[in-house]
C-alpha positions as CSV (number, residue, x, y, z in Angstrom):
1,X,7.5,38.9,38.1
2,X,7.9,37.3,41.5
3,X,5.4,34.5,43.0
4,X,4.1,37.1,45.3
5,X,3.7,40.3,42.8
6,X,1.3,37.8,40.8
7,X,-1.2,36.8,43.3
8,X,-1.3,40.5,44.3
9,X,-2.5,40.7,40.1
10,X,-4.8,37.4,40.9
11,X,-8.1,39.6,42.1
12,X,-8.2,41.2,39.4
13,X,-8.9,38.4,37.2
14,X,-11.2,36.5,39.9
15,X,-14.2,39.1,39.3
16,X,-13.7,37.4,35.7
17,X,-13.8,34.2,36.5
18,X,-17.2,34.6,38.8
19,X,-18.9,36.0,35.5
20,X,-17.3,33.1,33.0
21,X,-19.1,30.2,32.3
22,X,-16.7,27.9,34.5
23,X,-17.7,29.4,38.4
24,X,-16.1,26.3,40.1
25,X,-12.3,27.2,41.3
26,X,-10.8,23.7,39.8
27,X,-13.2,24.0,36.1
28,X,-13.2,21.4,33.7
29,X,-11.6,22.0,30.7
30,X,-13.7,23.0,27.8
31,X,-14.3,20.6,25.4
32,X,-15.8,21.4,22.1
33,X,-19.1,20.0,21.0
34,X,-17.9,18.5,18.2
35,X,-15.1,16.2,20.3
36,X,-17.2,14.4,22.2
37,X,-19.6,13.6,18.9
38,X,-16.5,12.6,16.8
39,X,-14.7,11.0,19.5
40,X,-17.8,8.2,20.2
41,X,-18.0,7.8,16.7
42,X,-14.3,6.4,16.4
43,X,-15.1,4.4,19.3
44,X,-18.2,2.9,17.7
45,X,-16.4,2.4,14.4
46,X,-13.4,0.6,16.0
47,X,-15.2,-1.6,17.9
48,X,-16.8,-2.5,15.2
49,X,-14.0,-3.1,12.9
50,X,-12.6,-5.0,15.6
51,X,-15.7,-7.4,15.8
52,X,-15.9,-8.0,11.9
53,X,-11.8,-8.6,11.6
54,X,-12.4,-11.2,15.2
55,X,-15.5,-13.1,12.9
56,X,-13.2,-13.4,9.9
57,X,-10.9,-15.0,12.1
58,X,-13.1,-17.4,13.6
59,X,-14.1,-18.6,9.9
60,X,-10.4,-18.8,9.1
61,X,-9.7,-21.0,11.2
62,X,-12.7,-23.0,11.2
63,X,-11.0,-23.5,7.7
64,X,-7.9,-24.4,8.5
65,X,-8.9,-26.5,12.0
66,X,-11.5,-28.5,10.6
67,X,-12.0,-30.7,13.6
68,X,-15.0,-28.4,16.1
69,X,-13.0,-26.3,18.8
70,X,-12.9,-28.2,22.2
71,X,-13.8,-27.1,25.2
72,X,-9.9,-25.2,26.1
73,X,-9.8,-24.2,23.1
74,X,-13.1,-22.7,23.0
75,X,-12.5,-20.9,25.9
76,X,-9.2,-19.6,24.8
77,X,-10.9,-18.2,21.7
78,X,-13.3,-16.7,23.5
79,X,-10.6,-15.0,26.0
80,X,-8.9,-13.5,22.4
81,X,-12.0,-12.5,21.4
82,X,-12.6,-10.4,24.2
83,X,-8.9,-9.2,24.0
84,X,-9.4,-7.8,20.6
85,X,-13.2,-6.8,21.2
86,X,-12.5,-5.2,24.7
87,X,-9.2,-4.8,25.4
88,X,-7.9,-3.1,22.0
89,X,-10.4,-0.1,22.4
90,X,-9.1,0.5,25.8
91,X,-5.6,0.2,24.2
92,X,-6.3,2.6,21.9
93,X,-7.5,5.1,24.6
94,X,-5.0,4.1,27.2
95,X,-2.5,5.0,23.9
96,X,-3.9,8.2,23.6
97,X,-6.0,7.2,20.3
98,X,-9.0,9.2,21.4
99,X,-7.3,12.4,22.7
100,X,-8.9,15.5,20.9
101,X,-5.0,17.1,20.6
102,X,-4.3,14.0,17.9
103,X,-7.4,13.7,16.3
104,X,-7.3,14.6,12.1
105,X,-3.2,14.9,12.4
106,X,-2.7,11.5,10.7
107,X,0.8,10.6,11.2
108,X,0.3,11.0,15.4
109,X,-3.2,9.9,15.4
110,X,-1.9,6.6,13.1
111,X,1.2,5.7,15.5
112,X,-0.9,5.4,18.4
113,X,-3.3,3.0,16.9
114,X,-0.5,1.3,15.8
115,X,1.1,1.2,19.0
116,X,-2.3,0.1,20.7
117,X,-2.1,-3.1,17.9
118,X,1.2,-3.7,19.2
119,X,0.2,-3.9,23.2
120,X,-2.8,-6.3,22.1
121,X,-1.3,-8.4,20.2
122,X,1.4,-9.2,22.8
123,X,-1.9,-9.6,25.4
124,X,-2.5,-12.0,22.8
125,X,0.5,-13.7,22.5
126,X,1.0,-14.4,25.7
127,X,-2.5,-16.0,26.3
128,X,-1.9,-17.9,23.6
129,X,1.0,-19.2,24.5
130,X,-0.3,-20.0,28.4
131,X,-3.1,-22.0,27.3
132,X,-2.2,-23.5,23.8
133,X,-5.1,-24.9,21.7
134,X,-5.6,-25.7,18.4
135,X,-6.5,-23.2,15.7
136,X,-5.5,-20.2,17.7
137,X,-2.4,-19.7,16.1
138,X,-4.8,-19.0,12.5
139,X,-6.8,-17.1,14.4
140,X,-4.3,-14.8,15.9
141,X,-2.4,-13.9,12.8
142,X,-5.6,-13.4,11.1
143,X,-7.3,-11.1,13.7
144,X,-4.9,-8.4,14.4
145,X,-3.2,-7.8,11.2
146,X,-6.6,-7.6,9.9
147,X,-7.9,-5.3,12.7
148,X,-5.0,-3.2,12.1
149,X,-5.8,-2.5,8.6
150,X,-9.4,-2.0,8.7
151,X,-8.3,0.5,11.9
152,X,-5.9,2.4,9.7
153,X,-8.6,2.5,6.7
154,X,-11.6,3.6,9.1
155,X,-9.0,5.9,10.9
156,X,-8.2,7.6,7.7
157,X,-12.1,8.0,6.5
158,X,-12.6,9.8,9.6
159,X,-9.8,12.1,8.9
160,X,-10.6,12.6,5.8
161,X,-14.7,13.4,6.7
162,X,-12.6,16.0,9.4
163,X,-10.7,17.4,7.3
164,X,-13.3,18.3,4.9
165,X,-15.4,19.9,7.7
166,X,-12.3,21.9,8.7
167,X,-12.1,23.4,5.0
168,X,-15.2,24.8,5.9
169,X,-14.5,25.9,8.7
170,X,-16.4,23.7,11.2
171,X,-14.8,20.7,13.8
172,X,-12.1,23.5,15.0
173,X,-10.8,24.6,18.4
174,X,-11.1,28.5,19.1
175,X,-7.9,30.3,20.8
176,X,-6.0,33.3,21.4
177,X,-2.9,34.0,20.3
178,X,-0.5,35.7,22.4
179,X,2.7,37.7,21.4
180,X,4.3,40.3,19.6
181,X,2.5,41.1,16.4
182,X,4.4,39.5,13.8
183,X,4.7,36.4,15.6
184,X,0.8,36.2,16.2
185,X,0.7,36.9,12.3
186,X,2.4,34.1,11.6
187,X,0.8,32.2,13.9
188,X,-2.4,33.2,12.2
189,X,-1.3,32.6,8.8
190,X,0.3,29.0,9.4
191,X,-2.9,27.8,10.9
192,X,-5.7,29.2,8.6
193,X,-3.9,29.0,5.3
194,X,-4.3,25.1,5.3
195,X,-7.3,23.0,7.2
196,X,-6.0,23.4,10.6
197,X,-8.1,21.8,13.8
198,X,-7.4,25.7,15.9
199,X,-8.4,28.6,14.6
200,X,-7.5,32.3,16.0
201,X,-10.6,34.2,17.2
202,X,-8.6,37.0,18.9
203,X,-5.1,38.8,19.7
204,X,-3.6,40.1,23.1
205,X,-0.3,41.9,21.9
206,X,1.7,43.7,24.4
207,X,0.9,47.3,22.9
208,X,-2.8,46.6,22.6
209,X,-3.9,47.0,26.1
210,X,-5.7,50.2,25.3
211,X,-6.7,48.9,22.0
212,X,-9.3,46.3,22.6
213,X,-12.5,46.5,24.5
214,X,-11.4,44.4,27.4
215,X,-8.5,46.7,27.9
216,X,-9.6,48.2,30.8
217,X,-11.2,45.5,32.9
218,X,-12.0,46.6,36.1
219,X,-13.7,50.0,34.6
220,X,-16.9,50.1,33.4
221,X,-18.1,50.3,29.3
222,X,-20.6,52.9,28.6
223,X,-23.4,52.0,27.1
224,X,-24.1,52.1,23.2
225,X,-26.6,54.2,22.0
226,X,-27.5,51.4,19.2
227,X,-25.9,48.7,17.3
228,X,-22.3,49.6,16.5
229,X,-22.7,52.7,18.5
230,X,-20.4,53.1,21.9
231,X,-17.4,51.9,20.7
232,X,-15.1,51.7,17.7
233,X,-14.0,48.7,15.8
234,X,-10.3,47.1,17.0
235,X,-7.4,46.8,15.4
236,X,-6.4,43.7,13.7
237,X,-3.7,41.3,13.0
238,X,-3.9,39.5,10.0
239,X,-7.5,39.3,9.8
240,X,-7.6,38.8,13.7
241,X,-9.2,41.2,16.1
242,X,-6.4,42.7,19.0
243,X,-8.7,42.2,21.7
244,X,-6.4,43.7,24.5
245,X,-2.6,43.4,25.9
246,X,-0.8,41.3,27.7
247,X,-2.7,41.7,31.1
248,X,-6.0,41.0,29.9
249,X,-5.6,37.8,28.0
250,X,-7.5,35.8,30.7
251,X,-10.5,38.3,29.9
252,X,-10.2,37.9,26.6
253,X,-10.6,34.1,26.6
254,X,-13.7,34.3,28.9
255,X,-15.4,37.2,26.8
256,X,-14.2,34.9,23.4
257,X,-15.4,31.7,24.6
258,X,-11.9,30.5,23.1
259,X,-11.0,26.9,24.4
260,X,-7.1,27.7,24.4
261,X,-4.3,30.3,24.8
262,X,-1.4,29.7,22.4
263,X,1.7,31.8,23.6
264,X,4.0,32.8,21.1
265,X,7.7,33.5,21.4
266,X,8.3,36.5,22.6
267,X,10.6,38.4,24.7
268,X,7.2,40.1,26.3
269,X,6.0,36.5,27.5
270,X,8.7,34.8,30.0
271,X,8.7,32.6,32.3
272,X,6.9,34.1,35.0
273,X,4.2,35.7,32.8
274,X,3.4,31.8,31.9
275,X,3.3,30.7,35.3
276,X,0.5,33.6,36.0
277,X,-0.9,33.0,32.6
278,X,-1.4,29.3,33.5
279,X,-2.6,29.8,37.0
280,X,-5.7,33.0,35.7
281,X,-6.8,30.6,32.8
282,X,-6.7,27.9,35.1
283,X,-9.8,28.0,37.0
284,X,-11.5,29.5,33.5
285,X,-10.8,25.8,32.4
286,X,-9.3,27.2,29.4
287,X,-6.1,25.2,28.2
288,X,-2.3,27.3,27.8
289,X,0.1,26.3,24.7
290,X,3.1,27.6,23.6
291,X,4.8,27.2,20.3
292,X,7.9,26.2,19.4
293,X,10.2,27.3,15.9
294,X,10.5,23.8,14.9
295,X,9.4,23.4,11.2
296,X,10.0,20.0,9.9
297,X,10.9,18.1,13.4
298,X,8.1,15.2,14.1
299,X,7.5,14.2,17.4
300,X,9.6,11.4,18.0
301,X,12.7,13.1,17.2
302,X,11.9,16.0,20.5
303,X,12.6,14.9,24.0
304,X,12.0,17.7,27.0
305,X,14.4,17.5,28.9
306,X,13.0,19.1,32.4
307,X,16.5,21.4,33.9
308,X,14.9,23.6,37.3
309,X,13.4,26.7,35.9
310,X,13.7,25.9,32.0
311,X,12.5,23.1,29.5
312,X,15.2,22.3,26.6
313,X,13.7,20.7,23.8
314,X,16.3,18.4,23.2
315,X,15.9,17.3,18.8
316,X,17.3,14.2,17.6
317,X,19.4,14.7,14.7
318,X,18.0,12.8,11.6
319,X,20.1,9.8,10.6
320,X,20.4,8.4,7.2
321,X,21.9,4.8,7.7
322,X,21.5,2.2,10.2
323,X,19.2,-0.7,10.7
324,X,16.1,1.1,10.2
325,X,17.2,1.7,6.4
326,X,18.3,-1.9,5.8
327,X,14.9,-2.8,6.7
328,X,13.2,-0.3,4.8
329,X,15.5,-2.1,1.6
330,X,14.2,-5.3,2.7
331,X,10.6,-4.2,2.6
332,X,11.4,-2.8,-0.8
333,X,12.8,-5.4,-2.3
334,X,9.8,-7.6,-0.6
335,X,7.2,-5.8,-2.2
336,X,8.6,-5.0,-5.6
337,X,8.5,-8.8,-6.0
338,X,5.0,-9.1,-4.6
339,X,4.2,-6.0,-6.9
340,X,5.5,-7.1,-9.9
341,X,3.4,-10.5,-9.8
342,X,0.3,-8.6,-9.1
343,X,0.6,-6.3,-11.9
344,X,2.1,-8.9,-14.2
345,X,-0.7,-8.6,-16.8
346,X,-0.9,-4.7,-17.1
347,X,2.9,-4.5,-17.8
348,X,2.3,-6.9,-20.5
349,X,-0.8,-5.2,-21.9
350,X,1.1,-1.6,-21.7
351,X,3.9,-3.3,-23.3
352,X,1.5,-3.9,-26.5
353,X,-0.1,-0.9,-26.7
354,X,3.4,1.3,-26.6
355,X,4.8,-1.3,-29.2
356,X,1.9,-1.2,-31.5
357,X,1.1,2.6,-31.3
358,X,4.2,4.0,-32.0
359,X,7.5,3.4,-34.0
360,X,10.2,3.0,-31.2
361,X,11.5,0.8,-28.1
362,X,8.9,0.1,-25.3
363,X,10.8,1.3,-22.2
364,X,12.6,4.3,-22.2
365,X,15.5,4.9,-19.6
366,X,16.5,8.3,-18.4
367,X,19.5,8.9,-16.2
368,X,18.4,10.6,-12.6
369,X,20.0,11.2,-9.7
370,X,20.1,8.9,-6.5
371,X,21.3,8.4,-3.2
372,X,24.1,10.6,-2.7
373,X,24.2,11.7,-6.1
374,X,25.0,8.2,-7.7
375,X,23.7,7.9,-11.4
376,X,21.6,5.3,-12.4
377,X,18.4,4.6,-15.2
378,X,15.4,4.8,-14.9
379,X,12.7,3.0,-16.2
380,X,9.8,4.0,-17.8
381,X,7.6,2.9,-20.4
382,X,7.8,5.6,-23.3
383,X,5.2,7.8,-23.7
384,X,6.5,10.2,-26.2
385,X,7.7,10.3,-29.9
386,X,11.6,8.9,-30.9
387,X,13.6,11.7,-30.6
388,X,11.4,13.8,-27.9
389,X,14.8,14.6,-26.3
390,X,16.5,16.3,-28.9
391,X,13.6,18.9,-29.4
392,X,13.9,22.2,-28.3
393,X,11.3,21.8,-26.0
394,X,12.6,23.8,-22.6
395,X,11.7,27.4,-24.8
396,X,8.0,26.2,-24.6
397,X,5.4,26.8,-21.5
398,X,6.3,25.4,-18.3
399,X,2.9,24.3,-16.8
400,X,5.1,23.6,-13.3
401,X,7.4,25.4,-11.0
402,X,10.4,25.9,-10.4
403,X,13.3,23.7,-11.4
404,X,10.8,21.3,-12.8
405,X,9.1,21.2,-16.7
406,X,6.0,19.9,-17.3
407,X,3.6,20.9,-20.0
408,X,-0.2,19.9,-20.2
409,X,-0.4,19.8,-23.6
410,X,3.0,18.4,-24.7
411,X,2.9,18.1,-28.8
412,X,6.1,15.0,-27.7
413,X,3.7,12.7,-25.6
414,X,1.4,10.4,-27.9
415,X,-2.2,9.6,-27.3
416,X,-1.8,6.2,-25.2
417,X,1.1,8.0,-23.8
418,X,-1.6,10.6,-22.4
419,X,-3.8,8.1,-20.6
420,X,-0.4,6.2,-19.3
421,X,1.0,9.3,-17.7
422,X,-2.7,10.3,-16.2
423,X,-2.7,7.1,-14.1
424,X,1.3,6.8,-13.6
425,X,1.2,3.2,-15.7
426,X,4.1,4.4,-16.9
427,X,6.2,4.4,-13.7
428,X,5.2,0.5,-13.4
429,X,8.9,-0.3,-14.6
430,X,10.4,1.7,-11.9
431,X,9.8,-1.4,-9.5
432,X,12.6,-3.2,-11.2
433,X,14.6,-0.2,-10.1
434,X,13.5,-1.0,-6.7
435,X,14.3,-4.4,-6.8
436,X,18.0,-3.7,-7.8
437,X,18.3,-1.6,-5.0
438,X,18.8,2.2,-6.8
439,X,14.9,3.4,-5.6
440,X,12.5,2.7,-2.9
441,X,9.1,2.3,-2.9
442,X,8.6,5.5,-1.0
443,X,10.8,8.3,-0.9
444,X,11.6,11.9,-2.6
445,X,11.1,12.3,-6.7
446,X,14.0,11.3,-8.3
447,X,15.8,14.3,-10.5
448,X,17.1,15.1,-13.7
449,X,21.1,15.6,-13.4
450,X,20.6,19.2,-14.7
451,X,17.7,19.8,-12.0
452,X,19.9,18.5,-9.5
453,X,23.3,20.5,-10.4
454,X,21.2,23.6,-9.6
455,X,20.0,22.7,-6.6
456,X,20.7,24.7,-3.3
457,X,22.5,23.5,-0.2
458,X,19.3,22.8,1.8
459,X,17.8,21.1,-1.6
460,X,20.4,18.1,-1.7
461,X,18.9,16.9,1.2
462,X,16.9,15.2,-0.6
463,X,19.3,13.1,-1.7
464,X,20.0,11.5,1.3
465,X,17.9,9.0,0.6
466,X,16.8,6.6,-2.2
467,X,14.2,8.5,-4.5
468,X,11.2,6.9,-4.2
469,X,8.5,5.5,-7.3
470,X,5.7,7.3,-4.7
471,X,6.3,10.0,-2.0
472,X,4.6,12.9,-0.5
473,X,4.8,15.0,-3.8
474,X,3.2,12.9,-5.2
475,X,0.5,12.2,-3.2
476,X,-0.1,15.5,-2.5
477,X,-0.8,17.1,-6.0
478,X,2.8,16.7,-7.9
479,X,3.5,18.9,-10.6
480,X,0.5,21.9,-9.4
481,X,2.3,22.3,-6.0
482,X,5.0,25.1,-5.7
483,X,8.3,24.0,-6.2
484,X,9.1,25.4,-2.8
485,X,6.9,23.2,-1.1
486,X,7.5,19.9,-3.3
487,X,10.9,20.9,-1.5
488,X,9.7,21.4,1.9
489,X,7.7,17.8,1.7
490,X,10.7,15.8,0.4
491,X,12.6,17.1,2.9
492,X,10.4,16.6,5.8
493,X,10.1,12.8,4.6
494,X,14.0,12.6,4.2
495,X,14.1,13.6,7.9
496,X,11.5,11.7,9.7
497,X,10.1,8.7,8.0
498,X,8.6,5.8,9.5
499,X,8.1,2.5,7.9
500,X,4.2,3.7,9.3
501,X,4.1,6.5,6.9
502,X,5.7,4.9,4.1
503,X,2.7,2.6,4.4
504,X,-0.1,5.5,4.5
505,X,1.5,7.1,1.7
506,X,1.2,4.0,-0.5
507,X,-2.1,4.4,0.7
508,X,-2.4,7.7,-0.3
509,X,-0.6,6.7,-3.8
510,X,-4.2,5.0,-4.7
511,X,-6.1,7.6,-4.2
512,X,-4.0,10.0,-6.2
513,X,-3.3,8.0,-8.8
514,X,-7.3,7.3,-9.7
515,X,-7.5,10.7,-9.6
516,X,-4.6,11.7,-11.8
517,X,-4.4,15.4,-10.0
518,X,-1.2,17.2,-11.3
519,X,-0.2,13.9,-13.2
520,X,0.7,15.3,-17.5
């Protein structure tokens, strides 16, 4: 459709936009109620997380400065002060922090608070480094990594609280989804089988123009005689009412209310049709997205790459070397050090119990599969009776799915064994393992060699990187998910991890582990 044949098309949708909400030619775009309400609360919380991390900073380093500030360096505390009070909230907006698209997704939401940390504390560097006083130095490396954590933690409340709401199906953005009928199907089913922020409210399909009852705009409805009377019900699409065709989508997003238009692929929808489409729901203030068949491809690895009349998504292939995995095996062999001094006394107490509740060795090792498919042993504290192994135990229930075995009520595992495997105490070895280099502290579920000898193409991805003593099966319900989408989640983590989501799945680990879901 040419520039001209759509503004010939464009009258018919103004008599629509004189009886929507939105009269004004240039409308504001809709916002839902429950933005604005959520978005002042992060802004309240995170100045006040700020604040509290800036006064434990001033009592460090009154600590460590014991002389009283002078008057420079009074002033320059002040000046940081205001940095992290002030200026990271407006980082964090300027970032894009606050933008309704982001908020509840967790890994975007996360990297741009992180990368509002980053531009503060370099405002903060630099000032530092200007006007150089005593004490500032304690103050600034107290401050900001503080701020950032308490950030991250309040961050991840919110989403949680969200997330919650969105299971019952509240704190979501209305849309329409536009397209052929499987593809709005699937559309449909991707974003209400989990708690999604969008949810579809109504269909424009390119053989439902005569299906809906804004199919025929510009002609009159009769009346109906009584409720339900006048009119008969329309068809759906997985659950979803067809509200009309192809031509009346901007009708159907001012009779919906709906806040967006989601496009689907679709040999129907080109290029034109989404320049009109964009210019109709323009003035209704009603925003226009279009999806993209890119399962398992985060954000940083997609680049648009703007060639005259068409946008190529340009995706970064994944890369499984480099200096971004020597530093993730610094980090790991950091922290397993730090990690085994913490937990120093519970590996000693587990150690007693094992040794003087059952006949046999303490730690058990098991050969898995690592990087590449390299062997190695894992360690484990033993949690079932000498001689488990050689039962005939695979002819018994399997309690998971898939390639794995689990059973609730192994007869093998012994009593403390029970309570060890509940709270993953009996993984607490494993960070030797990660100190020698063969596992990371984050990263897939390390397999049995006869798991892995029957795994698919696609399923030894997951070996392209060091199997990790946490990852997102586990955090995310372990042996109850579907072996399918254990799959799907070691995958996606072999492809696009960050050393900013290793750290919120540690944080994650916590959670799941006091709450021993899916761990027997």
């Amino acid at each position: 459709m040419t520039i001209a044949e759509s503004q010939k098309r464009l009258p018919r949708t103004w008599a629509w936009v004189r009886r929507s909400r939105s009269p004004s030619w240039r409308a504001r775009a809709r916002v839902d109620v429950w933005q604005t309400g959520y978005r002042r609360r992060l802004m309240a919380t995170d100045v006040l997380l700020v604040s509290a991390a800036c006064v434990v900073a001033l009592v460090v380093r009154d600590a460590v400065v014991a002389a009283p500030p002078s008057g420079a360096a009074t002033a320059v505390l002040l000046a940081l002060v205001a940095v992290g009070v002030v200026g990271w909230p407006v980082a964090i907006a300027l970032s894009g922090g606050y933008d309704p698209r982001v908020l509840g997704e967790g890994g975007q939401e996360l990297h741009r608070i992180a990368d509002a940390a980053l531009r503060t504390f370099v405002a903060a560097a630099v000032l530092a480094l200007l006007v150089p006083a005593p004490g500032v130095q304690a103050f600034a490396l107290t401050a900001f990594p503080l701020g950032l954590a308490l950030l991250i933690a309040g961050r991840s409340a919110w989403r949680a609280r969200l997330l919650r709401a969105r299971a019952r199906g509240a704190c979501t953005t209305e849309v329409v989804a536009v397209g052929s009928r499987r593809q709005v199907e699937r559309l449909v089913d991707e974003l209400h089988d989990r708690p999604s922020g969008y949810r579809v409210v109504a269909a424009c399909v390119p053989d439902g123009a005569a299906a809906g009852p804004y199919g025929d705009v510009d002609r009159p409805r009769p009346a109906a005689d009584g409720p339900g009377e006048g009119a008969s019900a329309p068809p759906e699409v997985a659950g979803v009412p067809v509200l009309g065709g192809l031509s009346d989508v901007p009708a159907v997003a001012a009779g919906t209310a709906a806040r967006a238009v989601v496009v689907c692929g679709s040999e129907a929808v080109d290029a034109d049709e989404v320049h009109r489409l964009g210019w109709e729901l323009e003035p209704l203030g009603v925003s226009l997205m279009l999806t993209a068949a890119l399962e398992g491809v985060t954000r940083p690895r997609i680049t648009v790459v703007p060639e005259r009349s068409v946008s190529l998504l340009h995706v970064t292939a994944p890369r499984f070397a480099g200096p971004k995995y020597v530093a993730k095996s610094l980090i790991d062999r950091v922290g397993a050090i730090l990690l085994i001094l913490l937990v120093l006394p519970v590996l000693v107490v587990v150690a007693v119990v094992v040794a003087t509740t059952s006949k046999g060795p303490i730690l058990y090792p098991q050969e898995r599969v690592g990087r590449d498919g390299t062997m190695f042993r894992m360690l484990k504290f033993r949690t079932m009776r000498v001689g488990a192994d050689a039962e005939d135990y695979l002819q018994g229930r399997n309690d998971a799915d898939g390639l794995l075995f689990k059973q609730r009520d192994d007869p093998r595992v012994t009593r403390p064994g029970r309570m060890l495997r509940r709270y993953s105490l009996d993984e607490l070895p494993q960070l030797f393992n990660v100190l020698r280099g063969q596992m990371s502290l984050v990263g897939p579920r390390p397999p049995l060699p006869h798991e892995a000898a029957k795994y698919e193409a696609h399923v030894r991805r997951r070996l392209l990187v060091k199997p990790g003593m946490t990852g997102l099966w586990q955090v995310s319900g372990r042996c109850d998910l579907p072996w399918d989408e254990a799959v799907r989640l070691d995958i996606f983590y072999a492809e696009n991890w960050t050393p900013l989501d290793d750290l919120l799945v540690l944080a994650r680990t916590v959670r799941a582990v006091l709450s021993g879901r899916g761990a027997y």
